[in-house]
C-alpha positions as CSV (number, residue, x, y, z in Angstrom):
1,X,-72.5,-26.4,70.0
2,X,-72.0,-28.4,73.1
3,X,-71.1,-25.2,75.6
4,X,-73.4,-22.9,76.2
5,X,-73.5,-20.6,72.9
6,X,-74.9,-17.5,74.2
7,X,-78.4,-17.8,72.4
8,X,-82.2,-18.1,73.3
9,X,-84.4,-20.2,72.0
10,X,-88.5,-20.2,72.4
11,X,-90.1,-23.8,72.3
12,X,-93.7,-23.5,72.1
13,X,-96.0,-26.2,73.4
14,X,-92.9,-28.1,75.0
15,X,-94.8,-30.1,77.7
16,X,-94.5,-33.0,75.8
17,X,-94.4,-35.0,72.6
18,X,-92.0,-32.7,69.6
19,X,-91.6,-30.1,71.6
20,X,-90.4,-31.8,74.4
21,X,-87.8,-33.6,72.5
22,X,-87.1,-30.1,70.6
23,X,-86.7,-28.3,73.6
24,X,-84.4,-30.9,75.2
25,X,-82.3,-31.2,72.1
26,X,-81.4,-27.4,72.0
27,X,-80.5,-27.4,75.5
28,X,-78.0,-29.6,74.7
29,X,-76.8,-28.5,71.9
30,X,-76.3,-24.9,73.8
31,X,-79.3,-22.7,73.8
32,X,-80.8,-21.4,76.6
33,X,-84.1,-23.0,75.9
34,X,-87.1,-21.3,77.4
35,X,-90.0,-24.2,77.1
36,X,-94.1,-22.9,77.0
37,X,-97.5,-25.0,78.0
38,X,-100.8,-23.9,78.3
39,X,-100.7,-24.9,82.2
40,X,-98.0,-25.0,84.5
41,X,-96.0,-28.6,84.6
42,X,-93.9,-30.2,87.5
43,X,-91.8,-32.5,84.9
44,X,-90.9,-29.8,81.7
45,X,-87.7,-30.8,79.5
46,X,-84.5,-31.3,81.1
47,X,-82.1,-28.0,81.1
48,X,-85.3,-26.4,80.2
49,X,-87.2,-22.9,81.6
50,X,-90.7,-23.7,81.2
51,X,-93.0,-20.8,81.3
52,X,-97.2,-20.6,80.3
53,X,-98.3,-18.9,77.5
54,X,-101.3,-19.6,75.9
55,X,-100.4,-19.0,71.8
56,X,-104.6,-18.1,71.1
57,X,-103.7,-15.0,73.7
58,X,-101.9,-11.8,72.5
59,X,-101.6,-11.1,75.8
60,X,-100.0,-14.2,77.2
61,X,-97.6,-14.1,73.6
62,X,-96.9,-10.5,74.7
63,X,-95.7,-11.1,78.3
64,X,-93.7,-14.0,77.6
65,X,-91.9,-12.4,74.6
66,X,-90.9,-9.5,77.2
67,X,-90.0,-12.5,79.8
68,X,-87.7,-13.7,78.2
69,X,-85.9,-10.7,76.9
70,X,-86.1,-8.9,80.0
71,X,-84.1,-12.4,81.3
72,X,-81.4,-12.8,78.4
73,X,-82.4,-10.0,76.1
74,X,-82.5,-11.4,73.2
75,X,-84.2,-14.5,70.9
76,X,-82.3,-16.2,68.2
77,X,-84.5,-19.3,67.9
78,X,-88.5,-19.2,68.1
79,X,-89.8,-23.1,67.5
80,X,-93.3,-22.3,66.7
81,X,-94.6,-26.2,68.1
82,X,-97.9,-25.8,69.8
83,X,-101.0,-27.5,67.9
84,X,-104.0,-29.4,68.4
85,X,-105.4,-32.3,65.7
86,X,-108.3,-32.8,64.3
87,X,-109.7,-36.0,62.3
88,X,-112.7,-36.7,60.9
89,X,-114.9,-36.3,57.9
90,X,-114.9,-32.3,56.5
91,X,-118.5,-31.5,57.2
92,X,-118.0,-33.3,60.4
93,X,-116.9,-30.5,62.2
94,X,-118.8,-26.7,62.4
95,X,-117.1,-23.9,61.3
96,X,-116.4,-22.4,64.9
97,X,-114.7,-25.9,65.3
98,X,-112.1,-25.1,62.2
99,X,-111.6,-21.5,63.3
100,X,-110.5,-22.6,66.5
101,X,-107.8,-24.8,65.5
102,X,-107.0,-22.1,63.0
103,X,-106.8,-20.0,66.0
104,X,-103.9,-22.5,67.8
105,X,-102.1,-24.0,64.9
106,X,-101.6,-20.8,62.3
107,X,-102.5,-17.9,64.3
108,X,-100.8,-19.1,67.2
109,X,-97.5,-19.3,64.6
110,X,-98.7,-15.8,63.7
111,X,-99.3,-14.1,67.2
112,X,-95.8,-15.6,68.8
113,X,-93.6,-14.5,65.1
114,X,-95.1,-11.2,64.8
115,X,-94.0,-10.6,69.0
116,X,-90.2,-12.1,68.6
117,X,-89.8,-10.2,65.2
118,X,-89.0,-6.5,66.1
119,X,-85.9,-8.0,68.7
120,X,-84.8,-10.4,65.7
121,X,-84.7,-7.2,63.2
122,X,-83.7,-4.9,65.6
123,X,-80.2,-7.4,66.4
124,X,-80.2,-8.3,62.5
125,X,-80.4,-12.2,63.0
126,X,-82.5,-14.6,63.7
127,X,-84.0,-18.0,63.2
128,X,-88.0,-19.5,63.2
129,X,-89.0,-22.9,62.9
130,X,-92.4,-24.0,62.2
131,X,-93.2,-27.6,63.0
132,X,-95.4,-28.3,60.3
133,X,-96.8,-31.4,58.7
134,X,-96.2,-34.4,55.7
135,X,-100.2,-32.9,55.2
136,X,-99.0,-29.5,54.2
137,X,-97.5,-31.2,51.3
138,X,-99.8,-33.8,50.6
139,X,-103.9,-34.1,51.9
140,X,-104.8,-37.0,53.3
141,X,-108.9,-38.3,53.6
142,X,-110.2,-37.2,56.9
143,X,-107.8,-34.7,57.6
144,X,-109.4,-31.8,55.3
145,X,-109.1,-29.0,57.5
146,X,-105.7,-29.8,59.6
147,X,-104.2,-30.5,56.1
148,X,-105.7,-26.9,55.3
149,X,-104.0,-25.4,58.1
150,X,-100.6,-27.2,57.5
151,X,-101.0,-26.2,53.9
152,X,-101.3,-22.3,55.2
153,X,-98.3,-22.6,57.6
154,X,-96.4,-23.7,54.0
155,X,-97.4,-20.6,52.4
156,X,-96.9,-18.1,55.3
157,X,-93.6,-19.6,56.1
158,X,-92.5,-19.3,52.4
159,X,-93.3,-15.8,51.8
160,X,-92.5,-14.6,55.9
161,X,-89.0,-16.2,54.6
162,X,-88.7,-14.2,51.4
163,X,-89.6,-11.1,53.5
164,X,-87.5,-11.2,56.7
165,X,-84.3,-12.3,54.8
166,X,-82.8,-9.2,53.8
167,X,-82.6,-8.8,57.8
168,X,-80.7,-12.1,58.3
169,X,-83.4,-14.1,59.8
170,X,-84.6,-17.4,57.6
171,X,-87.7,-19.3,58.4
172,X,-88.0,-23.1,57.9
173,X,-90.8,-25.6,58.3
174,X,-90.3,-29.2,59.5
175,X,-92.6,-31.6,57.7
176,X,-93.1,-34.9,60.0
177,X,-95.1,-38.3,59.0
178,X,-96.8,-40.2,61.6
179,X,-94.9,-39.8,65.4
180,X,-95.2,-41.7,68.2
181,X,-96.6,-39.0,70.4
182,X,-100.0,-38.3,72.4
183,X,-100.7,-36.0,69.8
184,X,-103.4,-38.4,68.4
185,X,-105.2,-38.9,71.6
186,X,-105.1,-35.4,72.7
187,X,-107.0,-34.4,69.1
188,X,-109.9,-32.6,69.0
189,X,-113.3,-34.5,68.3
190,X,-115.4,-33.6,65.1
191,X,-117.8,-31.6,67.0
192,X,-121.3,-33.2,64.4
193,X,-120.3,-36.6,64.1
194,X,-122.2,-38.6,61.3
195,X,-123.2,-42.1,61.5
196,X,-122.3,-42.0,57.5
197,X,-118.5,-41.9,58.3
198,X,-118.6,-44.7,61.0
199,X,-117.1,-47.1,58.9
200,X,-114.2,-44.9,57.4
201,X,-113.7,-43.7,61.4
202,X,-113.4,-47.4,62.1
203,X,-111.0,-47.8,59.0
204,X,-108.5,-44.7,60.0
205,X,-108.5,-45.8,63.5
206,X,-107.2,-49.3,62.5
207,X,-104.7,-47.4,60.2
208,X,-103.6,-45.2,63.1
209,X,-103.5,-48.7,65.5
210,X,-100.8,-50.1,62.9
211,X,-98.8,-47.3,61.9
212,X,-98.6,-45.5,64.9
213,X,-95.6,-48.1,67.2
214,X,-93.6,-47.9,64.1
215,X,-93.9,-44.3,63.7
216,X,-90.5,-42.3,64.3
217,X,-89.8,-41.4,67.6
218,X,-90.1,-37.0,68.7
219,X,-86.2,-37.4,69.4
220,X,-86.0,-38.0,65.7
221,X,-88.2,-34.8,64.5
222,X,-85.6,-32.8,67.4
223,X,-82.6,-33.4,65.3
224,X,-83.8,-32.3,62.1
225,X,-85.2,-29.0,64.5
226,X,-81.5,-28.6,65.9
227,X,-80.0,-28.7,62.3
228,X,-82.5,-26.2,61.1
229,X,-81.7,-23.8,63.9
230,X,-77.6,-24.5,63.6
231,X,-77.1,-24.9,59.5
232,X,-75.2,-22.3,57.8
233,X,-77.6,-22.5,55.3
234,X,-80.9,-23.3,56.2
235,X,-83.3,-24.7,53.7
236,X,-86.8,-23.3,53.8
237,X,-88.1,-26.9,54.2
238,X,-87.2,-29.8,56.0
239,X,-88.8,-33.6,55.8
240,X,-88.2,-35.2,59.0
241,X,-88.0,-39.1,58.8
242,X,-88.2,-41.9,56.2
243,X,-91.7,-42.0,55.6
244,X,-92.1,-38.2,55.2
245,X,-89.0,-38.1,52.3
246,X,-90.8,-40.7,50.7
247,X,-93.9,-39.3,50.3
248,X,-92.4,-35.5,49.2
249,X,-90.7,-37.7,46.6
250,X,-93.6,-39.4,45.6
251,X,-95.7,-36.9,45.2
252,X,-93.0,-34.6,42.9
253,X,-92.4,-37.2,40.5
254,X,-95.1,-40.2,40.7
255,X,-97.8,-39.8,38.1
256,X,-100.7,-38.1,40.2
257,X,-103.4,-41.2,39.2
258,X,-100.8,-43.3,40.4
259,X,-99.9,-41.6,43.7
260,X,-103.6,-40.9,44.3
261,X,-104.5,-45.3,44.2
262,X,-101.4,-45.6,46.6
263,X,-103.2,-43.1,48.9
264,X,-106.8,-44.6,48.6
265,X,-105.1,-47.6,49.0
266,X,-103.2,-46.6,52.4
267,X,-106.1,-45.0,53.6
268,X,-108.3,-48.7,52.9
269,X,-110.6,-46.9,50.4
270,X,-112.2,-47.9,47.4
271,X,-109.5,-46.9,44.2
């Protein structure tokens, strides 16, 4: 699709970073892309309508659903994108800590799917795309509870998927490595840091200093987004880059001892 195809996508969180690049790529490729941040921006996505909604707000899901279809009357594509990180040892953070990025990264998914789906069923087609994670395939040290989450959008996607098909609308997660985005920087803080962990802190962030300029660019995650929303066939998962297809690999068929040294290892602790 290079002309304008007729159909609406929903990029959540598309002020910068994957979503940006999603948003972009779909406007290009013929959507009319309607872009979301929590705050208005002067500098959104090219060819993009950026609008604020706040995905922890039923309210502000509710009123941009019905924006949007009051403007075109109809969503094809939702690219559930919005998140917030969060690194550190597990008992690091509090519980109110883990529940609120619960509350962006699955409930968020949950609040904007369950406001597009009545249009989608209602016209009998329809596509979602979760942005997920490499960590909702395979937990990494100091990631406990945003692998947890990741691992959560896995299963809800799966089983939504199963349940919406018989209306022709298929759900798909992308699962991205490490991308060179602010996504890192912009991370939430374990909110009871202990000294204990200083030295594995100091360790991850020297991981994070090396991988992260190789990492694959958004652009790259976009494309894989675009030929989730356009195959004929959509898969229900989608590795985006080399390091994430190498890992899924890994971990189906590389004896588990095995894989688990190569991830101590990686991670610069003791095998």
């Amino acid at each position: 699709m290079n002309a304008n195809s007729g159909k609406t996508a929903v990029v959540t969180g598309a002020s910068s970073g994957i979503g940006h690049a999603s948003a972009e790529a779909l406007s290009r490729a013929g959507f009319t892309v309607f872009g979301t941040s929590r705050r208005p921006v002067s500098n959104g996505p090219d060819g993009v309508i950026m609008l604020v909604c706040d995905v922890t707000d039923g309210a502000s899901v509710g009123a941009l659903v019905s924006t949007v279809l009051a403007q075109t009357g109809r969503i094809d594509l939702l690219v559930n994108n919005a998140g917030v990180g969060l690194l550190g040892g597990a008992e690091e953070s509090s519980v109110a800590q883990v529940q609120a990025l619960f509350d962006v990264n699955l409930f968020g998914v949950i609040r904007m799917i369950n406001a597009v789906l009545p249009s989608m069923r209602q016209r009998g087609e329809g596509r979602i795309i979760n942005i997920g994670s490499i960590l909702g395939l395979v937990p990494a040290p100091y990631s406990a509870h945003y692998s947890a989450v990741k691992h959560a959008l896995e299963g809800y996607s799966e089983s939504l998927d199963h349940e919406v098909r018989a209306f022709d609308i298929r759900v798909s997660v992308i699962e991205p490595a490490f991308v060179r985005t602010v996504f890192d920087q912009n991370g939430i803080e374990p909110d009871s840091v202990l000294q204990e962990y200083d030295r594995a802190r100091a360790g991850l962030k020297a991981l994070l200093g090396d991988v992260m300029p190789k990492a694959d660019a958004p652009e790259m995650v976009a494309d894989v987004v675009v030929k989730a929303a356009t195959d004929a066939r959509p898969r229900r998962r989608y590795t985006a880059g080399k390091a994430a297809r190498q890992v899924s690999i890994l971990r189906r068929f590389a004896p588990a001892e095995m894989f688990d040294k190569s991830l101590r290892k990686q991670f610069r602790l003791p095998v």
